[in-house]
C-alpha positions in Angstrom: 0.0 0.0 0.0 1.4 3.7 -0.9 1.8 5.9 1.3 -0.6 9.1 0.5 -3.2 6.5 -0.5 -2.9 4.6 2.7 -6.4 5.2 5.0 -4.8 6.9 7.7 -2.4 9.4 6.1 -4.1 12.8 6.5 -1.8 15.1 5.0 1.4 14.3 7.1 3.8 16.6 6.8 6.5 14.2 6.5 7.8 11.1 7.1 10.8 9.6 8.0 12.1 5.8 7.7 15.0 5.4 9.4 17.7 2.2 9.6 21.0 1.7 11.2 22.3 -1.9 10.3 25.2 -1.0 12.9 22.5 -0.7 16.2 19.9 -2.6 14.4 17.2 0.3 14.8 14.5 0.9 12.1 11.8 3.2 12.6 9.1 5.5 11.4 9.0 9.0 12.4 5.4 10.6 11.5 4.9 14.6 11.3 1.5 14.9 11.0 1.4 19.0 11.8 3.9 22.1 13.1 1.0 24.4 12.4 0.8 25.4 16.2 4.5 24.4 16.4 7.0 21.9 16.6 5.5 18.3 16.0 5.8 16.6 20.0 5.4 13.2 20.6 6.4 10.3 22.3 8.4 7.1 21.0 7.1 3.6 21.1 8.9 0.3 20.7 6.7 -2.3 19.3 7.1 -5.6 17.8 4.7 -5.0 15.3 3.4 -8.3 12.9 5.0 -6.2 9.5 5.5 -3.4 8.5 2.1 -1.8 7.3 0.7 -2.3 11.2 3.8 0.0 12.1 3.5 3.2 9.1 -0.3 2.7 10.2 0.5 2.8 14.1 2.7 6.1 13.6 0.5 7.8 11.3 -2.5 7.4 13.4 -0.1 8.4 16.5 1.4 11.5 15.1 -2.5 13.0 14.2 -3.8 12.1 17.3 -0.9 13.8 18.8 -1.6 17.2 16.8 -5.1 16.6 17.9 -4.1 16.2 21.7 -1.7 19.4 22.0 -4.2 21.1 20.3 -7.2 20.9 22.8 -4.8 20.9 25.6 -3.8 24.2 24.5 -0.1 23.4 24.1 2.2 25.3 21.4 3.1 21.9 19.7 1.9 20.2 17.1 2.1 16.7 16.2 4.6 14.0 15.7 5.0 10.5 16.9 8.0 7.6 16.0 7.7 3.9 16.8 10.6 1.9 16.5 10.3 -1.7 15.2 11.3 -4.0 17.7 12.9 -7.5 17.0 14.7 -10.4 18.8 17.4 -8.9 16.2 17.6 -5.9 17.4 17.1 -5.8 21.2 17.4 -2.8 23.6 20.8 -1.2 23.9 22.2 2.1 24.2 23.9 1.8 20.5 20.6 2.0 19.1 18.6 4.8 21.1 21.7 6.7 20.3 21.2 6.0 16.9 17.6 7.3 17.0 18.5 10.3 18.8 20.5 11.1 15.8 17.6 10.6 13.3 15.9 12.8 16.1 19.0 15.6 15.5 18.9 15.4 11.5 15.3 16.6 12.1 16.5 20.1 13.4 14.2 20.5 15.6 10.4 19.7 13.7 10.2 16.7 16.1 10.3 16.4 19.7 10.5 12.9 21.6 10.1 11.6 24.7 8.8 7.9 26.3 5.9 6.0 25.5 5.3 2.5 25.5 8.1 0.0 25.1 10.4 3.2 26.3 12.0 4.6 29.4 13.2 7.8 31.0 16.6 5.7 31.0 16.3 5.1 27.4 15.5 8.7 27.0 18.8 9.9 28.5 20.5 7.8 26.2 18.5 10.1 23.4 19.7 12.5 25.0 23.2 12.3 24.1 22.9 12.9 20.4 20.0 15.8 20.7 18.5 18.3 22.6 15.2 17.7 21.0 13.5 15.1 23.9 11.9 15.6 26.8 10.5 13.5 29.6 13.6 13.9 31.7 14.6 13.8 35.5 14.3 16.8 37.0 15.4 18.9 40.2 13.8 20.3 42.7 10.1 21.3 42.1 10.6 21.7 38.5 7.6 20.1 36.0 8.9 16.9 34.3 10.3 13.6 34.3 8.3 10.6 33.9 5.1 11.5 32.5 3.0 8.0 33.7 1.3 9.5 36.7 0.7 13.1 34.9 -1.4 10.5 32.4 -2.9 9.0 34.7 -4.1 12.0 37.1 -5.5 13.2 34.4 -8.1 10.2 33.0 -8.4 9.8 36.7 -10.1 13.5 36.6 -12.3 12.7 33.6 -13.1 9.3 35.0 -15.0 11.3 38.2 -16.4 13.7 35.9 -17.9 11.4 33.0 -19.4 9.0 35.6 -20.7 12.1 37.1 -22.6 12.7 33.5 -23.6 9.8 32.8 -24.6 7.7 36.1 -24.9 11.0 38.2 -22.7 10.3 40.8 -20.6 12.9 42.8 -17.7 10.0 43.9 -16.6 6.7 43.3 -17.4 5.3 46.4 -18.3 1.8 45.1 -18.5 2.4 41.1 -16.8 -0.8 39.5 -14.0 -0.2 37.0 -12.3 -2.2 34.7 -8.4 -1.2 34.1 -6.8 -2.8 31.2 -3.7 -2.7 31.3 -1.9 -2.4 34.6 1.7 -1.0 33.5 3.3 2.6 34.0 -0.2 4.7 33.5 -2.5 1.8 34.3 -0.7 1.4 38.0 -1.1 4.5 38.7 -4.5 5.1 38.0 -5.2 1.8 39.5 -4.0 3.8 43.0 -5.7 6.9 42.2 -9.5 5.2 41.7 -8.5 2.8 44.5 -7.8 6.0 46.7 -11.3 7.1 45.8 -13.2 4.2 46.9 -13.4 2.3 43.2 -13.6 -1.4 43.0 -11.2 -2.7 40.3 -11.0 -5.5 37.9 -7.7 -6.0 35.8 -6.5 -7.3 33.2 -2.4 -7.6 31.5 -0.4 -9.4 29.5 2.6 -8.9 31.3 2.6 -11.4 34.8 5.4 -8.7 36.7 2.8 -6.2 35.9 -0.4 -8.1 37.6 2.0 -9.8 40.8 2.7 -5.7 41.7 -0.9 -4.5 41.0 -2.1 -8.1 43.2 0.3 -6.9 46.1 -0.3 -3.4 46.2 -4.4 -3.2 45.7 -7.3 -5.0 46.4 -7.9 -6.0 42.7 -10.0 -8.9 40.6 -7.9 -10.4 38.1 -9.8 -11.5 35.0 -7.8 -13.1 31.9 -6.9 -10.6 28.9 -9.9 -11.4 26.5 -12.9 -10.6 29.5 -11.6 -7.5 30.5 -13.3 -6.1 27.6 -17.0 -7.0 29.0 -16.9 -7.1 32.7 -20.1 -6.4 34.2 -18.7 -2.9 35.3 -19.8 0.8 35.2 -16.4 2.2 33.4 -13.9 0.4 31.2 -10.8 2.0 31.3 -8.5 0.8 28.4 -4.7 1.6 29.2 -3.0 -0.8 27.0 -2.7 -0.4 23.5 -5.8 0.7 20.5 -8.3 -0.4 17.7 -9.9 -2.0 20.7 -13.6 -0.4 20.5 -14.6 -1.8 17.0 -18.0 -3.1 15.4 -17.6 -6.9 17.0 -16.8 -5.7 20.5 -18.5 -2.8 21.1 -21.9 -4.7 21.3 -20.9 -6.5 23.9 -19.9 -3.7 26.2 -21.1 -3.9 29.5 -19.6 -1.1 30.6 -21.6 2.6 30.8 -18.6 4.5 30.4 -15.2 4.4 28.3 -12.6 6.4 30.0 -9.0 5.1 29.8 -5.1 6.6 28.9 -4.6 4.2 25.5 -3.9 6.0 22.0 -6.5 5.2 19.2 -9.0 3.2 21.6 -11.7 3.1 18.1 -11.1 1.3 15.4 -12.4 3.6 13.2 -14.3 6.9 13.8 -17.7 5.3 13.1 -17.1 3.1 16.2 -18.1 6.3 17.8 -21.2 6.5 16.7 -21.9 2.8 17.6 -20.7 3.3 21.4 -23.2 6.2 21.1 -26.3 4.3 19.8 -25.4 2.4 22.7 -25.8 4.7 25.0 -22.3 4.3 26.2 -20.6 7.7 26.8 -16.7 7.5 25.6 -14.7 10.2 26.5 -12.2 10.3 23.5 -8.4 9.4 24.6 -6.7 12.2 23.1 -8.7 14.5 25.5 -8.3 13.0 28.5 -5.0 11.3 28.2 -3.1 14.3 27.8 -1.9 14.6 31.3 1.6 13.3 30.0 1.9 15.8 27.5 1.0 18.2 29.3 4.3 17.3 31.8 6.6 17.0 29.3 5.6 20.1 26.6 6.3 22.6 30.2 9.2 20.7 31.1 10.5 20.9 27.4 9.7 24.8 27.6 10.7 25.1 31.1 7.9 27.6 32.3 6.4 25.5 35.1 6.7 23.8 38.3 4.8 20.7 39.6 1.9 22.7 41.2 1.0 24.7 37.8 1.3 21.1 35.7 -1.1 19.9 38.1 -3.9 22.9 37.8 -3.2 22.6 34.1 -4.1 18.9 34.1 -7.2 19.3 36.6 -8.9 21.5 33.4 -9.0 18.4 31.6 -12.8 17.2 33.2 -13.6 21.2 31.7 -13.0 20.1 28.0 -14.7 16.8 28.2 -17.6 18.3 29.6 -17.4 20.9 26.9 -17.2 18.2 24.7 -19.8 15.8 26.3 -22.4 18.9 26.4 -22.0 19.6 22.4 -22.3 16.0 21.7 -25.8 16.1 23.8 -26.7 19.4 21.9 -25.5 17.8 18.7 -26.3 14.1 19.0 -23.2 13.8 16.9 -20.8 11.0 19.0 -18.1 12.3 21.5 -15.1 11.7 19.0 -16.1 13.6 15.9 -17.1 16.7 18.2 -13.2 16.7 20.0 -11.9 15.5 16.5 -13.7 19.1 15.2 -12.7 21.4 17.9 -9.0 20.0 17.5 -9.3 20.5 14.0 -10.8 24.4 14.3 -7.6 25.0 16.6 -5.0 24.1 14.3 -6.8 25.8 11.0 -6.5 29.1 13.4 -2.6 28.1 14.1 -3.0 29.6 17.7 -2.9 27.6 20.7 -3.9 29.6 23.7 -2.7 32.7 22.4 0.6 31.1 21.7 1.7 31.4 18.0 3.4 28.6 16.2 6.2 30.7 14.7 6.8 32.7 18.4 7.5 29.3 19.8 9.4 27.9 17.2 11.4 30.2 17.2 12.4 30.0 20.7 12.9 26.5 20.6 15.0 26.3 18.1 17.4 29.1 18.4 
């Protein structure tokens, strides 16, 4: 399949194969838009079944990352890489040096940090070929670092607020949620709804991931397949995407969709099926944006913890922006956000923050 003709290419930029036969890395790096700024997005390492699941994975990445900075009113816009992992080509520091310097040739139109199949380690490795990453250790009070609980604060917020839409409760004292996925983001929001009085059922893939979340939190464990359609109120999908589609979504159980995963529909008309459901999903890029959020003001360096956190808790705002048109409307959650993010970026402001100002900056 070509590239421009392939389904989820929507007027990229740019993109960027890269191969080192020295470290063994290959990767795709996906510009979708620098209209509000420089593209900022994380890097995953996936072992991916070929090649066309990986140029799909980063194209869908990269727009739902212009899509996320825009309606979190950052001054990025969007750009994700995935790296193809193999039992060829395992984890070293040769060849996340080597991708820092596909990172460097970029001059600057791309941004990296973590995301799945990545660490802050790994990241400091980046590090050492170019200044274009983020997601870093920091001192003192200073906003950044790893970005997990950031993400999960932050879908922990618009959990309270879309069960407070849709089954009209004030707390979760006693709602049932189901947490799919239990690693960095899914921990940590396991804690947070735990905290609040949740009951949880979880689900992973990885063992080490399930023994911590078994000894920390009173949790039911169901195997990876059920997760899907426990008899809960919210299913919160933290793993990977293109897990909402036309042969799952009628057997939801769930009320409410509210997790930190990329890409959670299949395709946009999934939307409209969780809708006719009566299901309320409050789209990922929305509420997962927590993360970003972290490590756009750590990559700027304009704010401390405190003022990362009170940008985060205006998350539950914009969904219930969202949720409120999409009642108005009756058009489905997704396409509403999907046309607010796209109305942002056609203006090329972000909060009053021009693309070129901040461009600028960054790359002087």
């Amino acid at each position: 399949m070509g590239v421009f003709s392939h389904p989820e290419f929507d007027r990229h930029e740019s993109l960027h194969y890269v191969q080192d036969p020295a470290s063994g890395l290959m990767a795709i790096i996906a510009i979708h838009s620098t209209a509000l700024g420089p593209a900022a997005g994380g890097c995953r390492r996936w072992q991916y079944a070929n090649d066309d699941d990986a140029l799909t994975d980063a194209l869908r990445l990269s727009r739902g990352m212009t899509y996320k900075n825009a309606i979190a009113g950052l001054p990025f816009g969007g750009g994700k890489a995935v790296i193809l992992a193999s039992d060829l080509a395992p984890k070293s520091p040769e060849l996340f040096r080597s991708f820092g310097r596909a990172v460097a040739a970029l001059d600057g139109r791309y941004i990296t940090a973590e995301d799945v199949g990545v660490s802050v380690d790994d990241m400091r490795i980046v590090q050492e070929e170019t200044q274009y990453v983020s997601g870093l250790p920091q001192s003192g009070d200073s906003a950044g670092g790893d970005p997990s609980p950031w993400t999960a604060l932050g879908v922990f917020l618009a959990i309270k607020s879309a069960v407070r839409a849709k089954l009209r409760r004030e707390d979760l004292e006693g709602v049932s949620v189901a947490v799919q996925g239990v690693g960095h983001v899914g921990l940590h929001l396991c804690r947070l709804l735990h905290a609040a009085g949740a009951r949880l059922t979880v689900a992973d893939v990885n063992g080490d991931n399930l023994r911590q979340a078994r000894e920390e939190l009173p949790v039911t464990v169901v195997p990876p397949p059920d997760l899907l359609y426990a008899d809960v109120d919210v299913l919160a999908p933290c793993a990977l995407g293109n897990i909402l589609t036309s042969v799952t979504i009628p057997k939801l159980r769930a009320s409410v969709v509210a997790g930190a995963a990329n890409n959670q529909l299949a395709t946009a008309i999934d939307g409209k099926r969780l809708t006719d459901r009566g299901i309320l999903y409050a789209p990922d890029y929305v509420i997962n944006s927590g993360g970003i959020i972290s490590v756009a003001r750590e990559y700027l360096g304009q704010s401390c913890e405190d003022e990362v956190r009170a940008e985060i808790e205006r998350i539950p705002e914009r969904l219930e922006a969202i949720v409120k048109e999409a009642e108005e409307t009756g058009e489905p959650t997704n396409l509403v956000a999907d046309k607010l993010a796209r109305r942002i970026v056609a203006s090329g402001n972000a909060d009053g923050s021009t693309a070129g100002q901040v461009s600028n900056r960054l790359i002087a």
